[in-house]
C-alpha positions in Angstrom: -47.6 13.1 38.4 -45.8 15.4 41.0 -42.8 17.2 40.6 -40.2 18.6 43.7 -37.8 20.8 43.4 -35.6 21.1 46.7 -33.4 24.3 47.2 -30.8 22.8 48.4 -27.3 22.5 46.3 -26.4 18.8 45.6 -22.7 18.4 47.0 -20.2 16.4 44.8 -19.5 13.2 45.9 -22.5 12.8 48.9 -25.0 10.3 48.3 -28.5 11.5 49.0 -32.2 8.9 50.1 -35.5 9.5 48.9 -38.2 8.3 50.1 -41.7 9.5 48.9 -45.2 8.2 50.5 -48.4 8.7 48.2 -52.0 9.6 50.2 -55.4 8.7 48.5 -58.0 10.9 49.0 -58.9 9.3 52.6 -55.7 10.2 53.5 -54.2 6.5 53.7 -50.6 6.1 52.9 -49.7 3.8 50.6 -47.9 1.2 52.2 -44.0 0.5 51.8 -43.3 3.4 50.4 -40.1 3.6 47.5 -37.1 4.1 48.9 -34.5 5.8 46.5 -30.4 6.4 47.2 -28.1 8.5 44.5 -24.7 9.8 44.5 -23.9 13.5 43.5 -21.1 13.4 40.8 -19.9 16.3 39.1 -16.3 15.9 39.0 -14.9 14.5 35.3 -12.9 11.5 34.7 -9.4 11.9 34.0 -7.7 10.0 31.1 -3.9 9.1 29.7 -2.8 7.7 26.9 0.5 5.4 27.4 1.0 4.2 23.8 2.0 5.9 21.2 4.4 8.0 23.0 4.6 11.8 22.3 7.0 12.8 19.4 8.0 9.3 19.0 8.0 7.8 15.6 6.8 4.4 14.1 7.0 1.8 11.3 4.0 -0.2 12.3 1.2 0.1 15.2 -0.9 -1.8 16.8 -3.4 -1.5 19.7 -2.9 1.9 20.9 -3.8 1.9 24.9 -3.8 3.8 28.1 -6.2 4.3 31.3 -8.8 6.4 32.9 -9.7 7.1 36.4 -12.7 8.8 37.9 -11.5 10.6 40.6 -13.6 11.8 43.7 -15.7 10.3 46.8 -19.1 8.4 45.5 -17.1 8.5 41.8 -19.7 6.9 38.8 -16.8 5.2 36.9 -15.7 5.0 33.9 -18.0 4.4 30.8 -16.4 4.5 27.8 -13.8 6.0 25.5 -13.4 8.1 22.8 -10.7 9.1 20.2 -10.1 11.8 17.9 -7.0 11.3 15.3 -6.2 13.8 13.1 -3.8 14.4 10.4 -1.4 17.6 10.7 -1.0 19.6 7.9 0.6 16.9 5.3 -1.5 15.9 3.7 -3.8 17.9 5.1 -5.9 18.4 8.7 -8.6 15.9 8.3 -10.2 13.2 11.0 -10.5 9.9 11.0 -13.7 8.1 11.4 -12.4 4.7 12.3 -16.2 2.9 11.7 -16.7 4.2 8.6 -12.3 3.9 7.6 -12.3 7.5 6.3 -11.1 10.8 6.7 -13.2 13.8 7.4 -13.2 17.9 7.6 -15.0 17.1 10.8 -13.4 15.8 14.3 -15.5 12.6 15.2 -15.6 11.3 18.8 -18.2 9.0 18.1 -16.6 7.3 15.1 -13.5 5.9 17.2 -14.4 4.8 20.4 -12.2 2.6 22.5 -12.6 -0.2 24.4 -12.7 0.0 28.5 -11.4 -2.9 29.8 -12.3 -2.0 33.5 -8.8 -0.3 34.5 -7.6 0.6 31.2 -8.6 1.1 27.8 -7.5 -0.3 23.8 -8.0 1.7 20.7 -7.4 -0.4 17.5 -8.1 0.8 13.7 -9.9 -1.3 11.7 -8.1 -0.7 8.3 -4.0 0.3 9.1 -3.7 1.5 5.2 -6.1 3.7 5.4 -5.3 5.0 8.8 -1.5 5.5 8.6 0.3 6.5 6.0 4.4 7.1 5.3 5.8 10.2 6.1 2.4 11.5 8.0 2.4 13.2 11.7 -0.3 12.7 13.2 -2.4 13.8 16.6 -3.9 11.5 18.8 -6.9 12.5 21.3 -8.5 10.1 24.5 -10.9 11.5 26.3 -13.0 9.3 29.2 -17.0 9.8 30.0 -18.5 8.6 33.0 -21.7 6.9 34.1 -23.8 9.8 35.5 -27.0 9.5 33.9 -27.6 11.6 30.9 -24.8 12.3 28.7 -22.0 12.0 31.2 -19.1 14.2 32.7 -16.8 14.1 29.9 -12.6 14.7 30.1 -12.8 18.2 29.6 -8.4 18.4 29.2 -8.3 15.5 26.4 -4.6 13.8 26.5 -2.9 13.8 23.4 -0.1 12.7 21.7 1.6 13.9 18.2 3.8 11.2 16.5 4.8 9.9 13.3 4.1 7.1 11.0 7.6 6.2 9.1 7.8 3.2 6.4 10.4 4.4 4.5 14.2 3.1 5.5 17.3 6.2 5.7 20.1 6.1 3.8 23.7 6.5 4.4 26.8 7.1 2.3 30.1 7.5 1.8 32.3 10.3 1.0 35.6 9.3 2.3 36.7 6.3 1.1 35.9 7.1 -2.5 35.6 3.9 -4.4 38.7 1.8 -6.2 41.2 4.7 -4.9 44.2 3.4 -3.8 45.7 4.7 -0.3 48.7 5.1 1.8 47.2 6.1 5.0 43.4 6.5 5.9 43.1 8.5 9.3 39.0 9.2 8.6 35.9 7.9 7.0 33.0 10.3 6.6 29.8 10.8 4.8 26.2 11.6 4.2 22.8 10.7 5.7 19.4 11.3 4.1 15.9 10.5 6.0 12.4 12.1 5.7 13.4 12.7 9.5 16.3 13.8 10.7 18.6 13.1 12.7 18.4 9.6 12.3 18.8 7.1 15.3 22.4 5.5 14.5 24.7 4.8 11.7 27.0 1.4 11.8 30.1 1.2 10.0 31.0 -2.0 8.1 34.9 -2.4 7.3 35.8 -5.3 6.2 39.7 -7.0 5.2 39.4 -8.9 2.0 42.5 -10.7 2.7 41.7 -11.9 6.8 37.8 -12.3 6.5 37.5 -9.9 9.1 35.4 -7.2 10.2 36.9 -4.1 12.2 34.9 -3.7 15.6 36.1 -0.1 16.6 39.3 -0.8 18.6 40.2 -4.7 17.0 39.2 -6.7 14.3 36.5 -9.6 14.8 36.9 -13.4 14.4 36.4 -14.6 10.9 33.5 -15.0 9.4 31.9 -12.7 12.0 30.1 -9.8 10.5 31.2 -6.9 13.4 30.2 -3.1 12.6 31.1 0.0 14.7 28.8 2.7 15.3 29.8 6.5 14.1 29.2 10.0 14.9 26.2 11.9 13.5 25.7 15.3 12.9 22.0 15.5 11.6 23.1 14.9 8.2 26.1 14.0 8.4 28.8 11.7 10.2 32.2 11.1 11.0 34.5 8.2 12.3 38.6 8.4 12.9 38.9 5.3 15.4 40.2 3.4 12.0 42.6 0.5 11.9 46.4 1.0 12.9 47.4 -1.3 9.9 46.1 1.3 7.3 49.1 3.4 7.9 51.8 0.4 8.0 53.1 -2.2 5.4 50.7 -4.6 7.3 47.7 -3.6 4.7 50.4 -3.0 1.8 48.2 -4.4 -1.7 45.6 -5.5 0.9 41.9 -4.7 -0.4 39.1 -3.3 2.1 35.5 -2.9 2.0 33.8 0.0 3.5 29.8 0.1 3.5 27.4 2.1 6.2 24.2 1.2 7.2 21.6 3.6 9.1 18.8 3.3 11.4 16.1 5.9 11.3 14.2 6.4 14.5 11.1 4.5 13.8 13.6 1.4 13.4 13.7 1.2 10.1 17.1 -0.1 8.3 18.9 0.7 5.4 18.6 -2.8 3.2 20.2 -1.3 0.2 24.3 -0.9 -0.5 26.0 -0.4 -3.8 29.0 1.9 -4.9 26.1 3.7 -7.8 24.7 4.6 -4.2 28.3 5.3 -2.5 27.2 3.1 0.4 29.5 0.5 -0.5 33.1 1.8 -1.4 36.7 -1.1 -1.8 39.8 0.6 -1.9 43.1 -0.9 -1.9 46.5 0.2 0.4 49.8 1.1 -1.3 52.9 1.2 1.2 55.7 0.6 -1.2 56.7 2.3 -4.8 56.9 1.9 -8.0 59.3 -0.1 -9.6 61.3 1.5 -12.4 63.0 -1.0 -15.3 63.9 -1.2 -18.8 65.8 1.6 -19.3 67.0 2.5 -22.4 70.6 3.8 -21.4 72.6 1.9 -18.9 75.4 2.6 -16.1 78.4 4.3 -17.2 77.7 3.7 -20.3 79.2 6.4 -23.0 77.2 8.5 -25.7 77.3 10.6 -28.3 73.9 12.3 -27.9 70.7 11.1 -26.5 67.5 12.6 -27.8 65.2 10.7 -25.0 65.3 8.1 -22.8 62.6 5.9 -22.1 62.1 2.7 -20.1 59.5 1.1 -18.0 57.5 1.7 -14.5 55.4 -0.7 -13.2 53.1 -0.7 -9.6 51.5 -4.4 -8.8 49.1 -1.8 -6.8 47.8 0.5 -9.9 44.1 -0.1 -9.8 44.4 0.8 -13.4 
C-alpha cells in the first residue's frame, strides 16, 4: 500500500490525471502503468420546487414536481432527491415519513425521496389520507444531492413551499332578501360568507323569475331555461350586489315571485353544493306594486244615521303572503 498526499489545493470545477508507475525491487517499472482522470466538485446543486405553489391552497394533489441543476464547470450531476413535509402547528409540527406512511417528531430526508427523472424530479405520497388532511397547512422541503463520491454536496438553501390542504366546501348566505317577504322595490342583495379560509375565491348570485324561467345575468336576463349567475362583491366575510333588475321597482314584477340563492367558491376550488332557506342560501320573495283593495263596508255613500258605534268592512291584497 502507499499513500500521497499532494499540497496542492484541488480547484472547483478542474479535472486533474494520475498516473502512478510501481518499481520492483530491480527497479523495473511495471508496464502500462494506470492512468486515472477526476473532476474537482465542490459547488452544491441547486433545486426548485414548481408544484404546489407557495400559499396556494388545494382540494386534492397529486405528483408534486420541480427541477434541479448542478451548476459549475466539470458539474457531477444530479443524484437524487429528497423531501421533508411537515405539519405546522394544527395539528401539530410533526414529519412525514412517506415509506413508512407516518408522522414523526423527527424531520426525515431519507423517508421521502423523489424521483430524478434526468431534468426534473416527481415526489408522490404513497397513502393521500394519511398524508393530507382538511383544514392542515403544511411545509414542503426539496433539497438535490449530487454524484461526488462519498455522501454528496447536498442543497444547502432547501426550496420550500407552505400551502394548504382544503376539503371542506364555503358557504354563503343571504341576509337581504329575507325569505317569503313581500317587496316594492329591491335596490340591494347582501349577505354572509363562512370558510375555514378566508376570503373566499368568488361568490355567484342566482336570481331567478318564477314567472319567465329566467335567470338575471348582471345587466339582462338570460334565455329560458338557461341557468345564468352573476358574480358579487366580497369583503372577507361578507358581500354585496346593487346591479339588481330594473323591473323590481316597476309594475313589471307586480305579484311576480323570485328566487334568490348564492353559491361560493373557496380558493382550493371547492363549491358550495348545499342551498336551503333553514341555511338562508336560498330565499323567494314576491313584489307588490299595487294596494290593497278595500270592500264590504258596512255604511254606505250618503247614507243617513242615527249613531254608529263601529264600522267594519273588508280588505283584501291577492299579494299577502299570509
Amino acid at each position: 500500500n502507499y499513500i500521497f498526499a499532494p499540497a496542492a489545493t484541488w480547484v472547483d470545477g478542474s479535472s486533474y490525471t494520475v498516473k502512478t508507475t510501481g518499481y520492483n525491487g530491480a527497479l523495473y517499472a511495471e508496464p502500462g502503468p494506470p492512468l486515472v482522470e477526476f473532476r474537482i466538485d465542490k459547488t452544491n446543486p441547486d433545486t426548485s420546487v414548481d408544484y404546489p405553489g407557495a400559499g396556494a391552497y388545494y382540494s386534492d394533489l397529486g405528483a408534486i414536481y420541480g427541477g434541479a441543476a448542478d451548476p459549475g464547470t466539470n458539474p457531477s450531476g444530479i443524484k437524487k432527491i429528497q423531501l421533508s413535509l411537515q405539519r405546522q402547528g394544527s395539528p401539530d409540527w410533526k414529519y412525514y415519513d412517506n415509506v413508512n406512511s407516518t408522522w414523526t417528531d423527527t424531520e426525515n430526508w431519507i423517508g421521502n425521496e423523489g424521483v430524478w427523472w434526468g431534468s426534473s424530479w416527481t415526489y408522490v405520497v404513497n397513502y393521500p389520507t394519511v398524508a393530507w388532511q382538511n383544514g392542515w397547512n403544511y411545509k414542503l422541503k426539496a433539497r438535490a444531492i449530487d454524484n461526488v463520491q462519498g455522501s454528496g454536496n447536498v442543497d444547502g438553501t432547501p426550496a420550500e413551499r407552505i400551502f394548504t390542504f382544503d376539503t371542506a366546501a364555503a358557504t354563503a348566505t343571504l341576509t337581504v332578501p329575507v325569505n317569503n317577504w313581500v317587496y316594492s322595490s329591491l335596490a340591494i342583495t347582501s349577505g354572509t360568507i363562512a370558510d375555514n379560509n378566508l376570503p373566499v375565491a368568488g361568490v355567484q348570485l342566482f336570481i331567478y323569475d318564477q314567472t319567465a324561467g329566467k335567470y338575471w345575468k348582471g345587466l339582462e336576463w338570460g334565455e329560458p331555461g338557461v341557468v345564468e349567475s352573476t358574480g358579487v362583491t366580497v369583503f372577507y366575510s361578507s358581500r354585496t350586489f346593487s346591479a339588481l333588475p330594473a323591473d323590481f321597482g316597476v309594475a313589471g314584477s307586480n305579484a311576480k315571485k323570485y328566487t334568490f340563492h348564492t353559491k361560493a367558491r373557496d380558493m382550493a376550488g371547492n363549491y358550495q353544493t348545499t342551498f336551503s332557506t333553514t341555511a338562508f342560501s336560498s330565499m323567494t320573495v314576491t313584489f307588490d306594486h299595487s294596494g290593497p283593495a278595500i270592500s264590504d263596508l258596512s255604511v254606505t255613500d250618503n247614507s243617513r244615521q242615527t249613531a254608529l258605534s263601529s264600522i267594519s268592512g273588508k280588505i283584501s291584497d291577492p299579494n299577502d303572503p299570509n
